[in-house]
N, C-alpha and C positions, 0 to 999 in steps of 0.2 A: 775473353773479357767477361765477367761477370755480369749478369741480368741482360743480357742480349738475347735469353731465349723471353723476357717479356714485353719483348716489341717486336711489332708486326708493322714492318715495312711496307707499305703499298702505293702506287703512282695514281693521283688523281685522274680518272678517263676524260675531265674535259678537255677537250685540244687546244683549248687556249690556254691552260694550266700548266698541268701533269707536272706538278708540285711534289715529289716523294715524300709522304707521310709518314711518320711513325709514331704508330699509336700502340698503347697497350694490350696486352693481349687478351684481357680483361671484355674487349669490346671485339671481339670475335663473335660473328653471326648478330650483330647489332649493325645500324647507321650512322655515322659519323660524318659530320662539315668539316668540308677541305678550309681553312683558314686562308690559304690563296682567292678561291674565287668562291666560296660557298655553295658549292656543289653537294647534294648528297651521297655519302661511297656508301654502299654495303658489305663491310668485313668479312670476307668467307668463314665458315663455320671452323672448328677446331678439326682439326685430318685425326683420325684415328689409325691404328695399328693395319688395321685393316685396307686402310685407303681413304678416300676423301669421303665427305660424311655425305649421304643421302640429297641429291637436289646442289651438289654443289659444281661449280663452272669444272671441267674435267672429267667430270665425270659420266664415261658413254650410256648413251638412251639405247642404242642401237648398236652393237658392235658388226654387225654384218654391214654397214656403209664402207667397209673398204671396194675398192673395184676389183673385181673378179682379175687374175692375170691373160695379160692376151695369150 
């Protein structure tokens, strides 16, 4: 379908909500109000080729946190 790569899907994290948004893609790495309960989301930033962009959820601080094998 046409223009579905400029919306960005996202579930509100209030737990009284979690209203499926979709907002433009325009508003990546911005703040947007859930119209359900007026929660602030913060849009993760745009992914690059690369991987996900600097500071964003996914992406490891630490990759040694897994558990050594017994």
């Amino acid at each position: 379908m046409p223009g579905n790569e400029d919306v960005v899907r996202i579930m509100c994290p209030n737990l009284g909500c979690q209203r499926v948004l979709a907002v433009p893609s325009a508003a990546r790495g911005k703040v947007v109000r859930c119209r359900g309960c007026g929660s602030n989301i913060r849009i993760p930033a745009v992914r690059g080729e690369g991987g996900a962009a600097p500071g964003a959820a996914g992406n490891p601080q630490n990759p040694q946190q897994k558990k050594p094998a017994a």
